[in-house]
C-alpha positions in Angstrom: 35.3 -23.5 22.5 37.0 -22.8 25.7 39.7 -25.4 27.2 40.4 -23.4 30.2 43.6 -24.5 32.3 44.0 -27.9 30.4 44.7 -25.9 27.1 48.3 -28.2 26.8 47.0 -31.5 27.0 44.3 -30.9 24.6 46.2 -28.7 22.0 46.0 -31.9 19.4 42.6 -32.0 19.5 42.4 -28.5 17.8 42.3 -28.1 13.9 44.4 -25.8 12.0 42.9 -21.5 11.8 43.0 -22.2 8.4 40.5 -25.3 8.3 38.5 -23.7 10.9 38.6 -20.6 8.5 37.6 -23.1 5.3 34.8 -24.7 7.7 33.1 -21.9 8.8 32.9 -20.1 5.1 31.7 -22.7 3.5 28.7 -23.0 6.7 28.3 -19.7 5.4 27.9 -20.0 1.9 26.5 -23.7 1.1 29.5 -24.2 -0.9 32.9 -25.0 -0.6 33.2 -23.5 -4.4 32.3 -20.1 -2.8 34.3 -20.5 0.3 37.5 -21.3 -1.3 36.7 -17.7 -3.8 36.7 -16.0 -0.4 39.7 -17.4 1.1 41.4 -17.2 -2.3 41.8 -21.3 -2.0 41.1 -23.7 -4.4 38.3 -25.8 -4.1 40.0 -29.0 -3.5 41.9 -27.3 -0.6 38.8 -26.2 1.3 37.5 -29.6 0.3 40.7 -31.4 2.2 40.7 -28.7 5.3 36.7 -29.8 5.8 38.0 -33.4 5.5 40.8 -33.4 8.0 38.1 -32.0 10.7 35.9 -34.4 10.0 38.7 -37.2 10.0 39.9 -35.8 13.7 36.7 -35.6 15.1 35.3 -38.9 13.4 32.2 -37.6 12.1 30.7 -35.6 9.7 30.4 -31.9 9.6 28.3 -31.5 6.4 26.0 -33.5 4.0 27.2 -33.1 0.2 24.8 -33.2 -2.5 25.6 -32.3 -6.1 27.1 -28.6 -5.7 25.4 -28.0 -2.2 26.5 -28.6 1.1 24.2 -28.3 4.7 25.4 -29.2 8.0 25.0 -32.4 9.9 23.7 -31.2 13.2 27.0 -31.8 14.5 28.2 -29.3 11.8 25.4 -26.8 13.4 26.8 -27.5 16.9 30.1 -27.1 16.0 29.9 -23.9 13.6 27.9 -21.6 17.0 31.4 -22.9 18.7 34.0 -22.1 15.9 32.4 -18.5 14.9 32.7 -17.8 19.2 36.3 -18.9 18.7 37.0 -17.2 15.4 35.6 -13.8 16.4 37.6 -13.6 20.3 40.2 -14.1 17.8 40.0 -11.9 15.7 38.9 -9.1 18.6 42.5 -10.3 20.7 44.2 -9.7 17.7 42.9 -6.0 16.8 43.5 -4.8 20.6 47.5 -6.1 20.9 47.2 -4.1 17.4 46.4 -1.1 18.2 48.6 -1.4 22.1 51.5 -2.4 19.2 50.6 1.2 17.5 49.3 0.1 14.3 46.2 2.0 14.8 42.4 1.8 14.6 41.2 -1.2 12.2 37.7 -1.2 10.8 36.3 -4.5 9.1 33.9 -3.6 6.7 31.7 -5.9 4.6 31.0 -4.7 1.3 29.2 -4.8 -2.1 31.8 -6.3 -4.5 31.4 -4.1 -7.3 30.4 -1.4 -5.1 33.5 -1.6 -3.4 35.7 -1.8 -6.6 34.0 0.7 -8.8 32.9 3.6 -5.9 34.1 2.9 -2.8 37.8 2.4 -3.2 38.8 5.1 -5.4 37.5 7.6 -2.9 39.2 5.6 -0.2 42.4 8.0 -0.5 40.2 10.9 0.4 39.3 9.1 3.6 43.1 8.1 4.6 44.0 11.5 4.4 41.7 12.7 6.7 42.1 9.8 9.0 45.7 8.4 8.3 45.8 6.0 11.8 42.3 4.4 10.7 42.9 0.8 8.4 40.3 -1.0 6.6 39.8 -4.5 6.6 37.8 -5.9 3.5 35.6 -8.6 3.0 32.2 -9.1 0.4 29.0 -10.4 1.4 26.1 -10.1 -0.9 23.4 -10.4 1.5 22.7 -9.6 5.3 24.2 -11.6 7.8 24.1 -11.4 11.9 26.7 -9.7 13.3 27.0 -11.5 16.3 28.4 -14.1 14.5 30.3 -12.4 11.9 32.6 -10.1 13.4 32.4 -6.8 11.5 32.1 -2.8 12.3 30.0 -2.0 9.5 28.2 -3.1 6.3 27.5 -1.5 3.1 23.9 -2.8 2.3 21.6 -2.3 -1.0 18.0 -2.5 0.1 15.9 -1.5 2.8 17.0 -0.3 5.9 15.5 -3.5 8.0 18.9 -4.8 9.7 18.3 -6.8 13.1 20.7 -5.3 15.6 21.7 -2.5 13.8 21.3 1.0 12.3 21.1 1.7 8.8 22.5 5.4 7.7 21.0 6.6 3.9 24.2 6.5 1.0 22.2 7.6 -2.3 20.0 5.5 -4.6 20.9 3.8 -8.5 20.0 5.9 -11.3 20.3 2.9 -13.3 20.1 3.3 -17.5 20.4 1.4 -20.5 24.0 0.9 -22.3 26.2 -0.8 -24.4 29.2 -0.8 -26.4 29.9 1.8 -29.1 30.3 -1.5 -31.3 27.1 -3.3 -30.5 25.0 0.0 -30.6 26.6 0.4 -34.0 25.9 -3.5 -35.1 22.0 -3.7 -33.8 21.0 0.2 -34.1 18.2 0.3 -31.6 16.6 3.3 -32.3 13.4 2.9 -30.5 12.7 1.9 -27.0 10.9 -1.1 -28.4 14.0 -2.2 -30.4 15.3 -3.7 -27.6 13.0 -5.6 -26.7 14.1 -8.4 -29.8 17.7 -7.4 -28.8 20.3 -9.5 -26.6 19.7 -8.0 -23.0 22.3 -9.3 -20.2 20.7 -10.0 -16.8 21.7 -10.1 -13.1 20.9 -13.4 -11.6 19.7 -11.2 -8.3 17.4 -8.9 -9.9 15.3 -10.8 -12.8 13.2 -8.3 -12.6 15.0 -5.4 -14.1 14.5 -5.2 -17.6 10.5 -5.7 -17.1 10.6 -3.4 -15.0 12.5 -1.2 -17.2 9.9 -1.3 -19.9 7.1 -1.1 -17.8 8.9 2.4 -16.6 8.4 3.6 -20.3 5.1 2.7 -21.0 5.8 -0.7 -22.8 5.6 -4.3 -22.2 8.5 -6.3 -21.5 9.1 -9.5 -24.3 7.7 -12.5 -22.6 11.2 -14.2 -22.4 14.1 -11.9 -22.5 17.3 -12.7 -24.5 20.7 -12.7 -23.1 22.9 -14.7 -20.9 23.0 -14.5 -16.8 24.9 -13.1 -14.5 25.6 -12.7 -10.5 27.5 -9.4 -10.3 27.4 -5.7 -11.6 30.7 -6.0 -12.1 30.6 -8.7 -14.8 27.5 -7.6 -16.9 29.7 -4.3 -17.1 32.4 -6.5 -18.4 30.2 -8.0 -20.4 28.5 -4.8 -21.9 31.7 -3.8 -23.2 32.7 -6.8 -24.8 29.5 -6.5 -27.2 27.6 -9.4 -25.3 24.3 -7.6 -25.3 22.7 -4.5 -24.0 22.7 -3.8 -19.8 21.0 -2.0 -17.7 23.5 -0.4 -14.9 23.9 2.0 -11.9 25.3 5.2 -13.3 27.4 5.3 -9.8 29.5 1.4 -10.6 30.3 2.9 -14.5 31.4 6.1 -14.3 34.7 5.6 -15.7 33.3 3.3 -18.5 30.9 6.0 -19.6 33.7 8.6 -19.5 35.8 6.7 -21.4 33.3 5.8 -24.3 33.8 1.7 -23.2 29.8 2.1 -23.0 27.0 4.7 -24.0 23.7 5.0 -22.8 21.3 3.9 -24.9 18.2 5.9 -24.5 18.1 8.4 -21.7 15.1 7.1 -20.1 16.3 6.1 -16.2 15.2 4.6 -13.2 15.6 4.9 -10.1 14.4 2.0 -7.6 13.0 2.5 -3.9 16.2 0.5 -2.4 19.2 2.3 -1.7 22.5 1.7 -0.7 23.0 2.2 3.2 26.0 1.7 5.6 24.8 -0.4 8.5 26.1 -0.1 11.7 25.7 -3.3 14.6 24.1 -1.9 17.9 27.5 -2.7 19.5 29.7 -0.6 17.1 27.6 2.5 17.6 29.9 5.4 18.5 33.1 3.7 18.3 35.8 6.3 16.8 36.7 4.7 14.0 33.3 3.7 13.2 31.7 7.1 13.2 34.7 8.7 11.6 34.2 5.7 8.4 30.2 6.5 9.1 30.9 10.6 8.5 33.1 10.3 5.6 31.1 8.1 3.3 27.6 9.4 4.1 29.0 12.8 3.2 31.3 11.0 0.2 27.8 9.8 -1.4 25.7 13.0 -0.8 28.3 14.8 -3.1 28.1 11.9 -5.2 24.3 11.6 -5.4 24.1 15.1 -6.0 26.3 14.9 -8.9 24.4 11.9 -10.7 
């Protein structure tokens, strides 16, 4: 997206950062639902952004059906243009930054509940140590290219198979069974196989958790299990100490809920899966100062961690 010399005549033929910003998020996510949680819009707003594109350009960017959205191929052609623009941006803006003496900025994509419930309370640890080095935040739940998206660094749960990048070791879930002190009281499960005829809340991105659970112990899993759906850590957790149902959790995103009695493990029978959580570093970031300083600090942050679990 480059007007060259004949920036002037053409400036009213350029949309608003902001609808750029909505069109390119919801690209992203399908969904201009989840693109207006990101940009803390409302749906209707994204919904009118995407709309006034679409109204100066006189065609359409994206195909709606039900609560989906794909691109036209215009929309494809357009997005590879808009992320080009988007990122120069955003890389213009961080250099004046730092000549303007506002320091080193690292964007970092993150796990949300990772980032809420570890990450972030040990960030003062890192600021003290590196006072002239800010972080940007922004959550993605799954990998992404970083030539399009224009972060430093990604905290990743899974394998280390990133295209493009490197992927340095954090620590692994030790993940156990809990509840509230309530609903343990209510239902009294006191046999592994109790729970099987019990309420059991689920993430929506590992279905396989609980049967893998009670295939861990020597049992087999109910042939339906019982309990209502969720897509984040963060909310089971929520929903574990409102009495919903029993959970399985990390022991590293509910340390404070286990130390304050808001849950209690069930049975002390853990579990600990082959992924991992990793921080991933693009080809292109390798060795940058801030970078390696974040990179040093929370691989060392988590081995103190791990070793504590």
């Amino acid at each position: 997206m480059s007007f060259g010399n004949d920036l002037p005549s053409k400036r009213g033929l350029i949309p608003s950062l902001g609808a750029l910003l909505a069109f390119e998020a919801a690209a992203r996510h399908e969904s201009f639902t989840r693109a207006a949680t990101e940009l803390n819009l409302t749906q209707g707003a994204v919904s009118r952004q995407i709309r006034q594109i679409e109204d100066q350009l006189g065609l359409a960017l994206f195909v709606r059906v039900r609560q989906r959205v794909t691109l036209t191929d215009a929309g494809r052609l357009y997005l590879g243009d808009v992320r080009r623009a988007l990122v120069d941006l955003g890389e213009a803006t961080h250099r004046v930054m730092a000549l303007a003496g506002r320091g080193r900025i690292l964007n970092l994509a993150t796990l949300p509940t990772f980032a809420t419930r570890w990450l972030v309370p040990r960030l003062p640890d890192f600021f003290a140590r590196h006072p002239d080095i800010s972080i940007n935040f922004s959550t993605r739940l799954s990998p992404f290219d970083f030539t399009a998206d224009p972060f430093d660094a990604a905290i990743h749960y899974g394998r280390a198979d990133w295209a493009g990048a490197t992927a340095h070791h954090l620590m692994r879930e030790v993940i156990v069974p809990v509840a509230s002190p309530v609903w343990r009281a209510a239902h009294a499960p006191d046999r592994l196989e109790d729970l099987a005829r019990l309420p059991l809340l689920q993430q929506s991105t590992r279905p396989a958790a609980w049967p893998a659970w009670f295939a861990a112990q020597g049992l087999e899993a109910p042939e339906t299990v019982r309990g209502m759906v969720f897509e984040q850590f963060a909310m089971i957790a929520q929903a574990a100490a409102s009495g919903l149902g029993a959970a399985l959790l990390p022991r590293l995103l509910i340390e404070d809920d286990l130390a304050t009695g808001r849950l209690e493990v069930l049975f002390d029978r853990a579990i600990v899966p082959d992924e991992a959580y990793w921080i991933v570093i693009p080809d292109a970031k390798a060795g940058q100062p801030a970078v390696e300083a974040f990179r040093r600090w929370i691989v060392g942050a988590a081995g103190h961690s791990e070793g504590g679990s």
